[in-house]
Gaussian input, Z-matrix of N, CA and C with variables (Angstrom, degrees):
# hf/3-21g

backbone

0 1
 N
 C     1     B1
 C     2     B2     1     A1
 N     3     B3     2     A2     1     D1
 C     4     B4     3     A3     2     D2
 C     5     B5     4     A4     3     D3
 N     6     B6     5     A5     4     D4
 C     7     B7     6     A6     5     D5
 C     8     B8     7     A7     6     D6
 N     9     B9     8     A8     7     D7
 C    10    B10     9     A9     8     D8
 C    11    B11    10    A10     9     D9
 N    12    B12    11    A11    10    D10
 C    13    B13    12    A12    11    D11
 C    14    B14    13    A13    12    D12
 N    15    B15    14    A14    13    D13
 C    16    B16    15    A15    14    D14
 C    17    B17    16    A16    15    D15
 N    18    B18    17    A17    16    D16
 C    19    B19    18    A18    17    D17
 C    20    B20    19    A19    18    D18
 N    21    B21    20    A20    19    D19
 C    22    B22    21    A21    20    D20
 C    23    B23    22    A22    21    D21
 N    24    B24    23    A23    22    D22
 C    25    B25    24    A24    23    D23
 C    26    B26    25    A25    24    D24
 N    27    B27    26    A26    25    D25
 C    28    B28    27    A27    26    D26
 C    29    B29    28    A28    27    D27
 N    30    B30    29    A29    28    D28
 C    31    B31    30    A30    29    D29
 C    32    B32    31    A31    30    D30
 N    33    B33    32    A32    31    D31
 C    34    B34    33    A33    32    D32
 C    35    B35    34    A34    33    D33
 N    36    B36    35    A35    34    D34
 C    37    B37    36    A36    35    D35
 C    38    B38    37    A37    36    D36
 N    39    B39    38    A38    37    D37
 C    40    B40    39    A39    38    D38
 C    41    B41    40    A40    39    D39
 N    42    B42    41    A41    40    D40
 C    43    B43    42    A42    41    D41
 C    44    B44    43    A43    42    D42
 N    45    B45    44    A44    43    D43
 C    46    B46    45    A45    44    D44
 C    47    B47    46    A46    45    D45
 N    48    B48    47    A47    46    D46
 C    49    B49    48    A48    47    D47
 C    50    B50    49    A49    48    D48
 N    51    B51    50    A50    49    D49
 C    52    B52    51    A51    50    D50
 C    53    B53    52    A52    51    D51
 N    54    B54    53    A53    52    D52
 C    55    B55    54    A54    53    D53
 C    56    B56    55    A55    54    D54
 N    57    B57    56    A56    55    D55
 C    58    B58    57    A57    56    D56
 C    59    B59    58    A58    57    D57
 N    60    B60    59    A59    58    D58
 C    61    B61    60    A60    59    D59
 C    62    B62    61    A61    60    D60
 N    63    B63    62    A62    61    D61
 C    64    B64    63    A63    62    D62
 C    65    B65    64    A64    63    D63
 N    66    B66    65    A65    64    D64
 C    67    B67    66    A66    65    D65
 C    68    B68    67    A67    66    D66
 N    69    B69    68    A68    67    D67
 C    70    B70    69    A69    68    D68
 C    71    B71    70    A70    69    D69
 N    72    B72    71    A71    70    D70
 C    73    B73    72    A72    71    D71
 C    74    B74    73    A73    72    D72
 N    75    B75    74    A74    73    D73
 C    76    B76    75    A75    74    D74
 C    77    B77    76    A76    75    D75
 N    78    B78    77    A77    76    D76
 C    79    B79    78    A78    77    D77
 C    80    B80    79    A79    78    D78
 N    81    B81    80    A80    79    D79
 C    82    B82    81    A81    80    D80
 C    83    B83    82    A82    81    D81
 N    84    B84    83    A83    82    D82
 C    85    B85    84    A84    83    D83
 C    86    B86    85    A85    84    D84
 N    87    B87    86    A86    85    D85
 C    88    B88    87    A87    86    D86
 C    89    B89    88    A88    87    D87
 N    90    B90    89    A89    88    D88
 C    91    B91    90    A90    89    D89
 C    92    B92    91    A91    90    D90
 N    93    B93    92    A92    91    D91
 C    94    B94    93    A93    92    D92
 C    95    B95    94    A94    93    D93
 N    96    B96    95    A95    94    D94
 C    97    B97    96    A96    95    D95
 C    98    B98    97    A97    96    D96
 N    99    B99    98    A98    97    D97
 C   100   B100    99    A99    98    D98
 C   101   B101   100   A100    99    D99
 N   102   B102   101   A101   100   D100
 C   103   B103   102   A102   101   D101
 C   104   B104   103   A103   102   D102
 N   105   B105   104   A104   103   D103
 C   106   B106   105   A105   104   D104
 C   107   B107   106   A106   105   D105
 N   108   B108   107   A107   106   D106
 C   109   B109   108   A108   107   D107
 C   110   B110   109   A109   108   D108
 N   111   B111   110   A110   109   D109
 C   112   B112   111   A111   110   D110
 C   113   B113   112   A112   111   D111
 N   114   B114   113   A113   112   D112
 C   115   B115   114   A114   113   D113
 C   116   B116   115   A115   114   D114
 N   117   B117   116   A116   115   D115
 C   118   B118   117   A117   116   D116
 C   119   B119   118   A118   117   D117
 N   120   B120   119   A119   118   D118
 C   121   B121   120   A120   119   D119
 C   122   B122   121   A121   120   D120
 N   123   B123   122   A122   121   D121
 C   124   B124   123   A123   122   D122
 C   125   B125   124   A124   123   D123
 N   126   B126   125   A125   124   D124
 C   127   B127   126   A126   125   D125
 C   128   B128   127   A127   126   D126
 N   129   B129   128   A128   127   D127
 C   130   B130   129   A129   128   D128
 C   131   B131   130   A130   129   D129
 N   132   B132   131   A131   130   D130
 C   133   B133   132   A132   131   D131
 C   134   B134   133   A133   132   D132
 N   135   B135   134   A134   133   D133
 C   136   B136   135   A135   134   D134
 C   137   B137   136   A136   135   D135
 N   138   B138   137   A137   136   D136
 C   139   B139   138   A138   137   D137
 C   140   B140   139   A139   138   D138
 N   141   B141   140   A140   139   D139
 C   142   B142   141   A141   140   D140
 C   143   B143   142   A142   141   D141
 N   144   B144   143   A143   142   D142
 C   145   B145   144   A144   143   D143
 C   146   B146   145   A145   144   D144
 N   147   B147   146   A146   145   D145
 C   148   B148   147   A147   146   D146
 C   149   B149   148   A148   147   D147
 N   150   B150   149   A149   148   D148
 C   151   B151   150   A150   149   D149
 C   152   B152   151   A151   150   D150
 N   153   B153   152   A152   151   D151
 C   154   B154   153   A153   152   D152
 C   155   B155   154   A154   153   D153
 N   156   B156   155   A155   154   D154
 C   157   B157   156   A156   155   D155
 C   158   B158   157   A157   156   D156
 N   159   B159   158   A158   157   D157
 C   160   B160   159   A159   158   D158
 C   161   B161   160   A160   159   D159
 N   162   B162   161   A161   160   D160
 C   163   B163   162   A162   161   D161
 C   164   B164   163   A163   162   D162
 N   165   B165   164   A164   163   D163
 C   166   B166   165   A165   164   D164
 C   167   B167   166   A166   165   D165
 N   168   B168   167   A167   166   D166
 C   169   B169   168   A168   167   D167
 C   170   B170   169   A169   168   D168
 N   171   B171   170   A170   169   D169
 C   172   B172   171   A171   170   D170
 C   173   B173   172   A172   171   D171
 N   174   B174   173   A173   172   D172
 C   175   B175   174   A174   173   D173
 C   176   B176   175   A175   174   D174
 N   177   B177   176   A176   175   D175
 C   178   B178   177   A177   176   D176
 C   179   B179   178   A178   177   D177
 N   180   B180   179   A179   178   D178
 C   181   B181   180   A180   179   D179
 C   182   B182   181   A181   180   D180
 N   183   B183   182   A182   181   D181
 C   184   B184   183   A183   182   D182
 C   185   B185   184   A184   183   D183
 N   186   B186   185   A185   184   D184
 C   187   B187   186   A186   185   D185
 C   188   B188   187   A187   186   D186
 N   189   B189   188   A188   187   D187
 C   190   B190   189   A189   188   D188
 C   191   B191   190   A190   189   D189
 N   192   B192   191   A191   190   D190
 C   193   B193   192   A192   191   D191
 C   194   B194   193   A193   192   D192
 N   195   B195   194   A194   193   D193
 C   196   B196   195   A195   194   D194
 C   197   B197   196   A196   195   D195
 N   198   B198   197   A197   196   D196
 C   199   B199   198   A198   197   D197
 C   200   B200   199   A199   198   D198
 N   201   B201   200   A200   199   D199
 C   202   B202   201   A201   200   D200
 C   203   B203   202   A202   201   D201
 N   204   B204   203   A203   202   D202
 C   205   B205   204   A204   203   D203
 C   206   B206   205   A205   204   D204
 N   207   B207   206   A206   205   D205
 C   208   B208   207   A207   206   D206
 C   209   B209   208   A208   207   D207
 N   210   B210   209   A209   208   D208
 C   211   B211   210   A210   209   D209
 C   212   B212   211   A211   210   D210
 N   213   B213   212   A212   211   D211
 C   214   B214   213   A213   212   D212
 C   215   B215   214   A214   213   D213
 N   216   B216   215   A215   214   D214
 C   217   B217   216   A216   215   D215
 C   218   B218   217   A217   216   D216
 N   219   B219   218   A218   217   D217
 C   220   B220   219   A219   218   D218
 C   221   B221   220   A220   219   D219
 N   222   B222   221   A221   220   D220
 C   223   B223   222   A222   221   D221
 C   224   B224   223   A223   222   D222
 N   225   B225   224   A224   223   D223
 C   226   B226   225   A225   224   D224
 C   227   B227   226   A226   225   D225
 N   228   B228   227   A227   226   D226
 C   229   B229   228   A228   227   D227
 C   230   B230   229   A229   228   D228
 N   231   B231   230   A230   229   D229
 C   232   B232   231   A231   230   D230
 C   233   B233   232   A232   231   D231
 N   234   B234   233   A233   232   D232
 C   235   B235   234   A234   233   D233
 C   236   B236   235   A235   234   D234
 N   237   B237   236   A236   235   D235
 C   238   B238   237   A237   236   D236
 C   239   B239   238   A238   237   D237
 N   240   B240   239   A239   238   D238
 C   241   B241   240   A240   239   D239
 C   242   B242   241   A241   240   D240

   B1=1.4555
   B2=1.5375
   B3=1.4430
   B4=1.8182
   B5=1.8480
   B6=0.6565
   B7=1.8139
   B8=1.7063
   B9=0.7597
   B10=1.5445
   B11=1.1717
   B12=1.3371
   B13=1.5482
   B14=1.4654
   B15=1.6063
   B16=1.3065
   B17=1.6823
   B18=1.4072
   B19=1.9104
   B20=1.2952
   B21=1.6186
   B22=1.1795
   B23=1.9260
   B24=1.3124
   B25=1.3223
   B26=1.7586
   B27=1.5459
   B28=1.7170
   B29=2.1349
   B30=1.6678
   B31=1.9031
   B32=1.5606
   B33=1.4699
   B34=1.4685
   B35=2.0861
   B36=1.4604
   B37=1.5591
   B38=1.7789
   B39=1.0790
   B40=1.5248
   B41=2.0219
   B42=1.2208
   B43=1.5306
   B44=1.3406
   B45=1.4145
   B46=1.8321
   B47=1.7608
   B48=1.2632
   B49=1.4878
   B50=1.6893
   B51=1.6609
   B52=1.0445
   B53=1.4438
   B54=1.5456
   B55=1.2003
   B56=2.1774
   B57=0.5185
   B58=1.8260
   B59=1.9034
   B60=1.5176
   B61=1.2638
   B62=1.6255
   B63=1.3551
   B64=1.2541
   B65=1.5231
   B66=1.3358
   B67=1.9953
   B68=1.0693
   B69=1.7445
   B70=1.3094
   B71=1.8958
   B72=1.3433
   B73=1.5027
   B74=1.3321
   B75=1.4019
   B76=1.1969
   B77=1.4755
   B78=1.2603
   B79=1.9390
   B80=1.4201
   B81=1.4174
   B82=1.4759
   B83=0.9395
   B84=1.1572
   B85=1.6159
   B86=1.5282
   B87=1.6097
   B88=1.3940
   B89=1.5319
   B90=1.1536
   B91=1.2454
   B92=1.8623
   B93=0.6094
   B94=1.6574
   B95=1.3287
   B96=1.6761
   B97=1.2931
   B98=1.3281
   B99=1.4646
   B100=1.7324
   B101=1.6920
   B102=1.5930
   B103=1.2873
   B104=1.8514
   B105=1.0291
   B106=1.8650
   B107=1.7901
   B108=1.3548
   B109=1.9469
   B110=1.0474
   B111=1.9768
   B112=0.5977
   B113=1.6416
   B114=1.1826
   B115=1.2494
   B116=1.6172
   B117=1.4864
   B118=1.5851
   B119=1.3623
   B120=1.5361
   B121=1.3931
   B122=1.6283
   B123=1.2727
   B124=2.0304
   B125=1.1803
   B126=1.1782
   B127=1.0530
   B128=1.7835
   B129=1.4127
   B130=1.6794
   B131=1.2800
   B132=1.2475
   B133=1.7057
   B134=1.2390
   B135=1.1971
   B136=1.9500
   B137=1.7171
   B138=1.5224
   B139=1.6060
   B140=1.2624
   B141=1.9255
   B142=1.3233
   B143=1.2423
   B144=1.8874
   B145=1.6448
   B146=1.5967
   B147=1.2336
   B148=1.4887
   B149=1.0969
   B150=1.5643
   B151=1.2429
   B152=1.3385
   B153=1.7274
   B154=1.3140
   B155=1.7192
   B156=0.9590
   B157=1.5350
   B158=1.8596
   B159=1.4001
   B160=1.8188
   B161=1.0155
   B162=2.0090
   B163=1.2497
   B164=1.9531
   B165=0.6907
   B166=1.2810
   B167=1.8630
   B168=1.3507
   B169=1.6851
   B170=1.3800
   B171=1.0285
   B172=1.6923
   B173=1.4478
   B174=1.3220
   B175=1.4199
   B176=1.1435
   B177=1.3010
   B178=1.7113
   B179=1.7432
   B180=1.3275
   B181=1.5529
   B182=1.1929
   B183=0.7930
   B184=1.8591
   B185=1.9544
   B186=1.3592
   B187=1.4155
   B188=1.1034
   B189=1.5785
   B190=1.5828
   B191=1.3791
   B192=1.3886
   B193=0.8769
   B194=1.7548
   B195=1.5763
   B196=1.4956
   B197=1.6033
   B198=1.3214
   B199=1.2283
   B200=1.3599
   B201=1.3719
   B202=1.5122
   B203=1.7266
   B204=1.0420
   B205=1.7004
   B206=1.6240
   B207=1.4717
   B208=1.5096
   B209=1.1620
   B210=1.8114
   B211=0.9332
   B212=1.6743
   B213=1.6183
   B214=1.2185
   B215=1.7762
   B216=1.0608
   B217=1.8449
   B218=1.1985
   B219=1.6204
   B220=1.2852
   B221=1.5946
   B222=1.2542
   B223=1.2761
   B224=1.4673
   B225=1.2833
   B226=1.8357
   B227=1.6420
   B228=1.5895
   B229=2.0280
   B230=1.5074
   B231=1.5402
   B232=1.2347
   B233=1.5515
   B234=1.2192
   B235=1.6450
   B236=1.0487
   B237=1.2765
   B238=1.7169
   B239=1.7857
   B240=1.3232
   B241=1.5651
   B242=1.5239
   A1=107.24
   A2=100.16
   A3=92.32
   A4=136.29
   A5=110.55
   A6=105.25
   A7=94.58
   A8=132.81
   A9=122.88
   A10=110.82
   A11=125.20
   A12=139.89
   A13=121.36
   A14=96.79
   A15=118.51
   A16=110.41
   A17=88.95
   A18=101.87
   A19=103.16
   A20=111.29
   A21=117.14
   A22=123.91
   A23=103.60
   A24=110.57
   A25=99.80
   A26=110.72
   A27=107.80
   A28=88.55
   A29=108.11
   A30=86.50
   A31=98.03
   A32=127.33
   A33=88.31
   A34=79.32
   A35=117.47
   A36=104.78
   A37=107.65
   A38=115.65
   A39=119.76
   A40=83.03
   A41=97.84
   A42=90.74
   A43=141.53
   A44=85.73
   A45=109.38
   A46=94.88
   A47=112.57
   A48=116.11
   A49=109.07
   A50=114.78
   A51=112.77
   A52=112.01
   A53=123.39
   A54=132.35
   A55=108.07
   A56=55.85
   A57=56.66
   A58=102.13
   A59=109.25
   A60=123.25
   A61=120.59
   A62=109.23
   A63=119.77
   A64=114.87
   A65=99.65
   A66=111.77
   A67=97.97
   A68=111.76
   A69=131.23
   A70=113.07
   A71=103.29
   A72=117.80
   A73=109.35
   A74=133.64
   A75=118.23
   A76=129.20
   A77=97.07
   A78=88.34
   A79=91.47
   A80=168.67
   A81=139.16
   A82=113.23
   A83=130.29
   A84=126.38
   A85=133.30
   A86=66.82
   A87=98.59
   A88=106.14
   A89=122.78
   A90=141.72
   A91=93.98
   A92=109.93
   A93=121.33
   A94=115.94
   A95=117.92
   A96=118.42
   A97=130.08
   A98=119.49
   A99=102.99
   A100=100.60
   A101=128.59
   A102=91.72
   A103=102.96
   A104=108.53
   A105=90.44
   A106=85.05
   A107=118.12
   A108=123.56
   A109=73.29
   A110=130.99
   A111=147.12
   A112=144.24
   A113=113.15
   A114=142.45
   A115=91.87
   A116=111.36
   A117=107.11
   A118=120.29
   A119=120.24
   A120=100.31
   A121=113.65
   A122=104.28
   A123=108.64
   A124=113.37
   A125=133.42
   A126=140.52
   A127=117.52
   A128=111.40
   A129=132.54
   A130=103.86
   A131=144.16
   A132=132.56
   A133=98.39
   A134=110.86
   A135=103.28
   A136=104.82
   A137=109.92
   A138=118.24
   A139=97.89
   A140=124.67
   A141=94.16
   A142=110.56
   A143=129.14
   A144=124.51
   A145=72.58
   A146=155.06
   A147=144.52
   A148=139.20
   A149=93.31
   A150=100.77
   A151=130.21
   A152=108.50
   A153=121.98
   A154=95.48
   A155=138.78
   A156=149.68
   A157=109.79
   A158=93.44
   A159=105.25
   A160=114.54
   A161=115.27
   A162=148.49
   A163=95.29
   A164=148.55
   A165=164.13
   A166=84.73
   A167=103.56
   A168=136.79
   A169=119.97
   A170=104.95
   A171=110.27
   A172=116.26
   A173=114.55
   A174=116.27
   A175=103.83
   A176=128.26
   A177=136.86
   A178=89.73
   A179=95.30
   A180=97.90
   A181=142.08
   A182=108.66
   A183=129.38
   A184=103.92
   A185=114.22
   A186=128.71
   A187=111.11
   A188=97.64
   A189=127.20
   A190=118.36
   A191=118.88
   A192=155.85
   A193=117.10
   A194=103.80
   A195=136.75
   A196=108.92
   A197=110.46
   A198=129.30
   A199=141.72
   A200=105.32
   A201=111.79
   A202=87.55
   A203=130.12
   A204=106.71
   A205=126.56
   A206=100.82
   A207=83.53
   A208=140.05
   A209=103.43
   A210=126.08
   A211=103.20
   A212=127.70
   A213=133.81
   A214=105.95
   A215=92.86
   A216=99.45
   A217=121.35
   A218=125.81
   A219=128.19
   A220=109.65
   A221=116.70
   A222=107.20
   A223=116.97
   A224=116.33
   A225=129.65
   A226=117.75
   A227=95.83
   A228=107.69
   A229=98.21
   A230=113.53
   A231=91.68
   A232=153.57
   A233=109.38
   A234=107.19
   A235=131.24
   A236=113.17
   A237=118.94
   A238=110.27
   A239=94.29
   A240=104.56
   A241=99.93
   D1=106.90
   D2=169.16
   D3=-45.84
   D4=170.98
   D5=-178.86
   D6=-68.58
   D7=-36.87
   D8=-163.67
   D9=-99.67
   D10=22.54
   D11=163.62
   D12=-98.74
   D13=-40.17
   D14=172.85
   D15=-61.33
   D16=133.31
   D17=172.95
   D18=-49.55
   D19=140.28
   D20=159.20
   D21=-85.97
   D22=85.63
   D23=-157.54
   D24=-73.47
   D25=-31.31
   D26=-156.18
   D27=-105.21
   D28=8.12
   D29=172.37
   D30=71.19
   D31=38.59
   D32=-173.33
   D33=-137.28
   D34=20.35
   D35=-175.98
   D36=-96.81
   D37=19.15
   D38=-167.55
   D39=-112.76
   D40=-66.74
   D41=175.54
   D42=-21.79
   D43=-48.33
   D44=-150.40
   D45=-102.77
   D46=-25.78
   D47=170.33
   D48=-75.75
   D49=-26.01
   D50=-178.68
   D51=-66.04
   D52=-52.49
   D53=-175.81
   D54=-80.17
   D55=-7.83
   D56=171.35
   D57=-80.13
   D58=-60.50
   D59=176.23
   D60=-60.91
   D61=-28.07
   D62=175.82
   D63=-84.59
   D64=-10.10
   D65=-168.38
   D66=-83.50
   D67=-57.06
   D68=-169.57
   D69=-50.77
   D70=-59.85
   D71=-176.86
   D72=-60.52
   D73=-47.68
   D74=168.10
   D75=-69.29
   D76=-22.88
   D77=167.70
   D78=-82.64
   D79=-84.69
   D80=171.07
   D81=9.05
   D82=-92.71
   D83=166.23
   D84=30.52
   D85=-94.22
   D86=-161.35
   D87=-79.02
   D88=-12.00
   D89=179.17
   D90=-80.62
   D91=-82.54
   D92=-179.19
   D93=-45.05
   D94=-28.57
   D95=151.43
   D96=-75.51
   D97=1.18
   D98=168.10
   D99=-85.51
   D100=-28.79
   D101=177.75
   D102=-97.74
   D103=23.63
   D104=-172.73
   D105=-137.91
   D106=102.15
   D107=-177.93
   D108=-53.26
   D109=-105.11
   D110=-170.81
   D111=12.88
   D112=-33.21
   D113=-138.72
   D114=-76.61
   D115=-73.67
   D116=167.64
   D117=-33.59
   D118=-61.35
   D119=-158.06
   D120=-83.74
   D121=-4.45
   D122=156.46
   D123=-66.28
   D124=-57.17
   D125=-172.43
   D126=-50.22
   D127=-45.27
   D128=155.72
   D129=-74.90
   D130=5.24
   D131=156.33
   D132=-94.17
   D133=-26.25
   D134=-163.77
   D135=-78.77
   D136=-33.15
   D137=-179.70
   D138=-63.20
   D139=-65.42
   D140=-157.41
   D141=-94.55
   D142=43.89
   D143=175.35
   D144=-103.37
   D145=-5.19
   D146=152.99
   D147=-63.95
   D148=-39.37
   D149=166.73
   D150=-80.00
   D151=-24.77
   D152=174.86
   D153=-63.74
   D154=-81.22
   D155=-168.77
   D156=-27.28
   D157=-31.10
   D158=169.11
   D159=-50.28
   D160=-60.52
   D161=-172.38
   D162=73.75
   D163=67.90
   D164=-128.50
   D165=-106.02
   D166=109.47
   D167=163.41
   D168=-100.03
   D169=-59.58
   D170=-171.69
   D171=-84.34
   D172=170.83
   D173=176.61
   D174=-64.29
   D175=-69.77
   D176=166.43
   D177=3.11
   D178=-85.14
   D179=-163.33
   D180=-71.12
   D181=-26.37
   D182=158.11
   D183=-50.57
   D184=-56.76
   D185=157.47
   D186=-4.17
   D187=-72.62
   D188=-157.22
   D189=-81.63
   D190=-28.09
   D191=149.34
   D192=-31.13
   D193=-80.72
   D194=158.98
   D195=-25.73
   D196=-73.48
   D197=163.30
   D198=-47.90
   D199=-26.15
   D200=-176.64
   D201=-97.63
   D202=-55.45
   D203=175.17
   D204=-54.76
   D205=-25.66
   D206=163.26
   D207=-58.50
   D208=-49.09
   D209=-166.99
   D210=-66.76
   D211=-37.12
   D212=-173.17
   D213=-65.60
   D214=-50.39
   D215=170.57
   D216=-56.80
   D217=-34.26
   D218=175.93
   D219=-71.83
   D220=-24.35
   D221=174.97
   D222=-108.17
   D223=1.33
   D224=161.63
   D225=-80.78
   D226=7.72
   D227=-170.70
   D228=-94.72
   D229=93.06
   D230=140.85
   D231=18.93
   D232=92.75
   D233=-167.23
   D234=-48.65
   D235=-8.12
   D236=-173.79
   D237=-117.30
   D238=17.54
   D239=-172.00
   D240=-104.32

């Protein structure tokens, strides 16, 4: 039975899948940024021309909003940061 079949008895497979995916993508990255400079700060124009297109009113969205740049920045950080 692989690990990701197995019950999550200790709460800890949402975590650990989070940072695995987050490990992975930023070494992508950063990899993809020595031949493309650019690459980060397109990538953060493209989130918030999305977010602009929302036009974000509500809490809901502002939220979502809030969140999706974090989350885009956390994985636009530099691997050694």
């Amino acid at each position: 039975m692989s690990i990701d079949e197995r019950p999550d008895k200790h709460g800890t497979a949402e975590g650990a899948h989070r940072l695995a995916l987050t490990t992975v993508i930023r070494a992508l990255v950063d990899n993809a940024s020595v031949a493309d400079p650019g690459l980060r700060k397109r990538i953060t124009t493209d989130v918030e021309a999305y977010i602009m297109r929302l036009d974000p009113q509500s809490e809901l969205e502002f939220d979502f909003a809030e969140r999706a740049r974090s989350f885009a920045a956390n994985l636009l950080k530099p691997s050694d940061s």
